[in-house]
N, C-alpha and C positions, 0 to 999 in steps of 0.2 A: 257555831260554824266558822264565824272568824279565828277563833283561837284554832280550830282545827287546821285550818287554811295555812296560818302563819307557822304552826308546826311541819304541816306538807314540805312548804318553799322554803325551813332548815334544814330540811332534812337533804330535801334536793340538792341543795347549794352546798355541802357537807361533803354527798356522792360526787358531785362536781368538781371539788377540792381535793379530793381523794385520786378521782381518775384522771386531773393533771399531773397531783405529785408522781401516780403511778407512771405515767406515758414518761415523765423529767427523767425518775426510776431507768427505763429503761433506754432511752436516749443514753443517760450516762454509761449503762451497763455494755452496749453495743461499742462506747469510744472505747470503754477501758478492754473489749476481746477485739477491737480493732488493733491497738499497743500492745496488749499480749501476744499476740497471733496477728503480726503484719503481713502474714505471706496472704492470709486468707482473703483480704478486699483485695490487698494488691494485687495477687496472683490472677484473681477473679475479673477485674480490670483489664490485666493486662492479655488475658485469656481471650477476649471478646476479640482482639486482634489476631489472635493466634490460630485461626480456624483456617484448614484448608479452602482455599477457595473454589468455590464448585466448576468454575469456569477452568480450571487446569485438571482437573477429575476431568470434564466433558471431553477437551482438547486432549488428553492421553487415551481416552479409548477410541476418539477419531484413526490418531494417526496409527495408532497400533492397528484397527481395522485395514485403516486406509493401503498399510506395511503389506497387508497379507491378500490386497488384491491382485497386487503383479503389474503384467503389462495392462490389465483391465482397471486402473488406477485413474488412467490419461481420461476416461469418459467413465469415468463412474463420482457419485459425489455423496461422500460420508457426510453425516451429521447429527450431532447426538441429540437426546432430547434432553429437555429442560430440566436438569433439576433443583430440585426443591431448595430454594436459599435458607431455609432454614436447617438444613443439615449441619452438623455439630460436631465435625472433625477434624482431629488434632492435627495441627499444622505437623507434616510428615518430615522427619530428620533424614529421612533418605529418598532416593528418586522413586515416584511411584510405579508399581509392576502393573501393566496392563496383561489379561491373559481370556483366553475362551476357555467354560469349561467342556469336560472331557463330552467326546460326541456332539457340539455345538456346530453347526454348520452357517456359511454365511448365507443369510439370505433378506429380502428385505428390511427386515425386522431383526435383528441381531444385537444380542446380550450379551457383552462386553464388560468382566468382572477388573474392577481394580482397587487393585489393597496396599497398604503401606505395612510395612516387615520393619519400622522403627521403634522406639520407645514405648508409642502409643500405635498398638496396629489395632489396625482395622480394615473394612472391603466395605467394597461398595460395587452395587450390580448396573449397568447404565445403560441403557435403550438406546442403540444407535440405526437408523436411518440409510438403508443404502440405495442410493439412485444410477441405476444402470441405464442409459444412455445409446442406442444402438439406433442405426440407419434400417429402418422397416420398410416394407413395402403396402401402402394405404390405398382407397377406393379413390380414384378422382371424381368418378360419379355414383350416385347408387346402381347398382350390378342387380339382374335379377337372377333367382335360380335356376340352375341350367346351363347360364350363360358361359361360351365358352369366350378366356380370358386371351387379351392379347397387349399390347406395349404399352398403348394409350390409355389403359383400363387404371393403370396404378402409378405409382408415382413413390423416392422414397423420401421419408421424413424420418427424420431424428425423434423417436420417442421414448419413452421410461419403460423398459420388459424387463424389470425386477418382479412386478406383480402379476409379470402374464403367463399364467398358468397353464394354459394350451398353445406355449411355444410363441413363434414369427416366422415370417422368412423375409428374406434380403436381398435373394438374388433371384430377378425375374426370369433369366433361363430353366430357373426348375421349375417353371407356373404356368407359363408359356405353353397353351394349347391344353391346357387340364379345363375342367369343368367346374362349376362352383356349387355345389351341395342345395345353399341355402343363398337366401338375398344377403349381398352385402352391402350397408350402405353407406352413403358418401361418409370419405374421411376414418372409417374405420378401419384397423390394422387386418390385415389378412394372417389367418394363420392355419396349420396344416389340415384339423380339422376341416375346414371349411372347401378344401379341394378333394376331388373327383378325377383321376385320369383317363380321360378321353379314349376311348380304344380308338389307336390307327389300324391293325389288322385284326380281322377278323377272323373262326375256327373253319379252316377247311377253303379260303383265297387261297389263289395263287400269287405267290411272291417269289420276289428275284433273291435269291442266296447268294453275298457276296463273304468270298474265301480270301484269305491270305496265307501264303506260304513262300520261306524263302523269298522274300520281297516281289511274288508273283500276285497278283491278286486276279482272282477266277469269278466269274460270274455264271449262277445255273438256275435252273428253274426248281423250286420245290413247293410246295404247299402247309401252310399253319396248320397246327392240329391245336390251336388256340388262340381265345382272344390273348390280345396286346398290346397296351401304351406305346408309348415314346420310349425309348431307354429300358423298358421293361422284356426279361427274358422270358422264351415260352421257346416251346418245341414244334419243330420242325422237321418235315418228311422232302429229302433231297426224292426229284424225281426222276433220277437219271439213276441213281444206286437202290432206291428205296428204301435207303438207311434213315435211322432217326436221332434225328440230330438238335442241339440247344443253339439258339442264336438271341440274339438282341434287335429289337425294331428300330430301325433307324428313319423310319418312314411310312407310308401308306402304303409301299411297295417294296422295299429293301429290308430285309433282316441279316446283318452283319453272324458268319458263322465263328462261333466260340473258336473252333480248332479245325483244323486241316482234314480231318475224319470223315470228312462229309462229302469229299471229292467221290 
């Protein structure tokens, strides 16, 4: 057993000797294709340097976005997303081309292609971010359904409608005496869906017709032959000609006549 043992642990120490001289082996072999072929470490070395940096890839397809919102630039706010540091692109010899491709439209989420047309081309696709910023008009208190809306109901705030899919409004003159669909509750944006126009006349009231001609304006009696909002047109029966006529409600009692016709 001992003789075998002692055989084992030469034979070990033998492979041992071997797979130093081997590793020495190639140590040496890797200095002398290091001298043969200097470009190869060096280049490799000096390459790790040579990589575009992602943060000017992100910052070209900002401002290129940024270039193509217009006067909607001043409240709106680009930002790309993150990418990945370990991308492995060749430092570009010429300025890089930011571009959308063909049919891309901007909208929250916009992809934003930029490629380099030098020695080493290449593209790259980049996620950018847009934050649109507009004056809304929001619930000061919870609204409930039905409720018809009036000054103190809303209030406007600066908020983000890039993501808002059923629209905003902004100017409380169009809201003004409409009705609300559904409950709205505090702090939430209002938007078109959610209104209801109030009928101020009704099918078959009587209503004042007021005419303009030649800088005369004429007042007569005629009758709706339908309902009608605010601002909303519907037809009308002058009762003085029995002609039928288009006007605009301007009130609970006043329908402004389209044209002179109606005299």
């Amino acid at each position: 057993m001992s003789v075998s043992a002692s055989t084992f642990v030469r034979k070990l120490t033998a492979a041992r000797t071997r797979r130093h001289e081997f590793d020495a082996l190639r140590a040496v072999f890797a200095v002398a294709l290091a001298l043969a072929l200097p470009g190869t470490y060096a280049g490799a070395n000096a390459a790790q340097g040579a990589w575009q940096p992602t943060a000017e890839i992100a910052a070209t397809a900002e401002n290129f976005l940024r270039g193509l919102m217009g006067p909607r630039a001043t409240r709106t706010t680009v930002k790309a997303g993150t990418l990945d540091p370990r991308h492995r692109l060749a430092l570009c010899s010429k300025p890089l081309e930011p571009y959308l491709r063909r049919g891309t439209r901007i909208a929250a989420r916009t992809i934003v292609g930029v490629r380099c047309s030098g020695e080493k081309p290449w593209k790259l696709f980049v996620p950018v971010d847009v934050v649109v910023s507009e004056g809304v008009l929001v619930a000061t208190r919870t609204l409930p359904r039905g409720h018809l809306l009036v000054a103190d109901d809303l209030a406007v705030e600066q908020r983000d409608v890039s993501r808002s899919s059923s629209g905003y409004v902004s100017d409380p003159k169009h809201i003004l005496g409409q009705r609300l669909k559904a409950q709205l509750i505090a702090g939430r944006m209002l938007t078109p869906a959610m209104l209801q126009a109030d009928i101020a006349v009704r099918r078959g009231q009587t209503v004042t017709l007021s005419i303009s001609s030649g800088g005369i304006d004429i007042q007569t009696s005629g009758k709706a032959l339908m309902d009608g909002a605010i601002d909303q047109r519907i037809r009308v029966e002058n009762s003085s000609s029995g002609r039928v006529i288009e006007g605009i409600v301007r009130s609970r009692e006043l329908v402004e006549v389209l044209s002179p016709s109606g005299r």
